[in-house]
ROKOLMAR-660281 format. One record per residue (C-alpha): x, y, z; residue in one letter; residue number from 1. Coordinates in nm, 3 decimals. Layout:
r u = X&v = Y&w = Z&res = A&n = NUM
...
//
This chain:
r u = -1.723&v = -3.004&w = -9.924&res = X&n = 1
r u = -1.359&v = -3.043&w = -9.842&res = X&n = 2
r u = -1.168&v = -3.319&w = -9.712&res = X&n = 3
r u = -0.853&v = -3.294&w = -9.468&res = X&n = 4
r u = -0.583&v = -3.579&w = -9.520&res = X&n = 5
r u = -0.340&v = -3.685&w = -9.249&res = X&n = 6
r u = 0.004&v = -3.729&w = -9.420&res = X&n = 7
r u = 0.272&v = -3.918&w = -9.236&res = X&n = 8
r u = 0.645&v = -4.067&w = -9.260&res = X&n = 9
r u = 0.760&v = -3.764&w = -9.436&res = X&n = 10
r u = 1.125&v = -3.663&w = -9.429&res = X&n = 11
r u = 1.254&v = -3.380&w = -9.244&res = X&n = 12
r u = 1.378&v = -3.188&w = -9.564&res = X&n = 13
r u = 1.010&v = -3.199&w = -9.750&res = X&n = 14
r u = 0.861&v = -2.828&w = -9.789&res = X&n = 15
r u = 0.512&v = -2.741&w = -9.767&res = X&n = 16
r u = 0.552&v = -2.612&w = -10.132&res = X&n = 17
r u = 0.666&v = -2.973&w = -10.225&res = X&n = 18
r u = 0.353&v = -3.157&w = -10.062&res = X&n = 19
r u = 0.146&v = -2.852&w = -10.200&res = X&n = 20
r u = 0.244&v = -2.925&w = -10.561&res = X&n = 21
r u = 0.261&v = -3.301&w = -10.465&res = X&n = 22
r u = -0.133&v = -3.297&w = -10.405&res = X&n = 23
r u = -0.206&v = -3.034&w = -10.669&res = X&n = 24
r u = -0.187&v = -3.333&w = -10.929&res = X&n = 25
r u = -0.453&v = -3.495&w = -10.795&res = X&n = 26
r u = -0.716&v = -3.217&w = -10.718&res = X&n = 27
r u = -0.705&v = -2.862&w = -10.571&res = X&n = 28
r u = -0.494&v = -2.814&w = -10.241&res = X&n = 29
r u = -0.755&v = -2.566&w = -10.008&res = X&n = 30
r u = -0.454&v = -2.560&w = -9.725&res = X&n = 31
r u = -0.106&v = -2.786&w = -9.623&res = X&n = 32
r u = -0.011&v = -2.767&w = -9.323&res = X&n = 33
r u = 0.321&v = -2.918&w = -9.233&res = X&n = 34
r u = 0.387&v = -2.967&w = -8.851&res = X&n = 35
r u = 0.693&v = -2.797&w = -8.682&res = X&n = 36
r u = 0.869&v = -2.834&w = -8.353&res = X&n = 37
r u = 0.831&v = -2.528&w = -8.186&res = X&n = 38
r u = 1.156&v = -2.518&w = -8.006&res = X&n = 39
r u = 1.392&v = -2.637&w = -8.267&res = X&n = 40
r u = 1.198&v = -2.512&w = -8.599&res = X&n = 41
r u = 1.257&v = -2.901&w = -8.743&res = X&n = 42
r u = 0.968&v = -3.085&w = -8.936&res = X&n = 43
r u = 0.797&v = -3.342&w = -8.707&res = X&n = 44
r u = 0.752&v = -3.563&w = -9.048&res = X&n = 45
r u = 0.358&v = -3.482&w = -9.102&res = X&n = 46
r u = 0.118&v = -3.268&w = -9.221&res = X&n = 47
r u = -0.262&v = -3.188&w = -9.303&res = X&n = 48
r u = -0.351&v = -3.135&w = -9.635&res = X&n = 49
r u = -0.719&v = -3.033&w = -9.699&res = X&n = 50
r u = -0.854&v = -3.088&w = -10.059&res = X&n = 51
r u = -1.122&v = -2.894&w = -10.185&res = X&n = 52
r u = -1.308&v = -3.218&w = -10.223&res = X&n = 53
r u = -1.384&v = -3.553&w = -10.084&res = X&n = 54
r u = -1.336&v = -3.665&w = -10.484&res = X&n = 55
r u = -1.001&v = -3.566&w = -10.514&res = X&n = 56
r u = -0.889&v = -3.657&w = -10.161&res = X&n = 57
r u = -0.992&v = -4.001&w = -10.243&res = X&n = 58
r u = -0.807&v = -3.961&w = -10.586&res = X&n = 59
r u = -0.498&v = -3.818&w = -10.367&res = X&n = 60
r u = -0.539&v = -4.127&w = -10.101&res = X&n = 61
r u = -0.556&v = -4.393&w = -10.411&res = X&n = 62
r u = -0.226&v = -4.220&w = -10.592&res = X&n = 63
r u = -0.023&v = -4.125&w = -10.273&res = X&n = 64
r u = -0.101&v = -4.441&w = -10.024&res = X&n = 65
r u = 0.180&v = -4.648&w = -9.968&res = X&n = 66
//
């Protein structure tokens, strides 16, 4: 069963490819999503990453928080 993480505070220059191999060393990435404005293209500074389990979310949550 997968797990979706809420990840916040991020700067406008981070890439979904950087949170993507971020969160691939601590379990299998299913999706990242990073959130756009629509008008101006910009990061908002957050995104959804869904593990492929609530295992490694947890591991992502313990090596990531903070």
């Amino acid at each position: 069963m997968s797990a979706k993480l809420f990840v916040g505070n991020l700067s406008p220059d981070t890439t979904g490819d950087e949170l993507r191999t971020l969160f691939s060393n601590a379990g299998e990435v299913e999706s990242c999503q990073l959130i756009m404005d629509r008008d101006t293209g910009a990061s908002k500074g957050f995104a959804f990453i869904e593990m492929n389990s609530k295992d490694n979310a947890n591991a992502a949550k313990t090596q990531f928080n903070g």
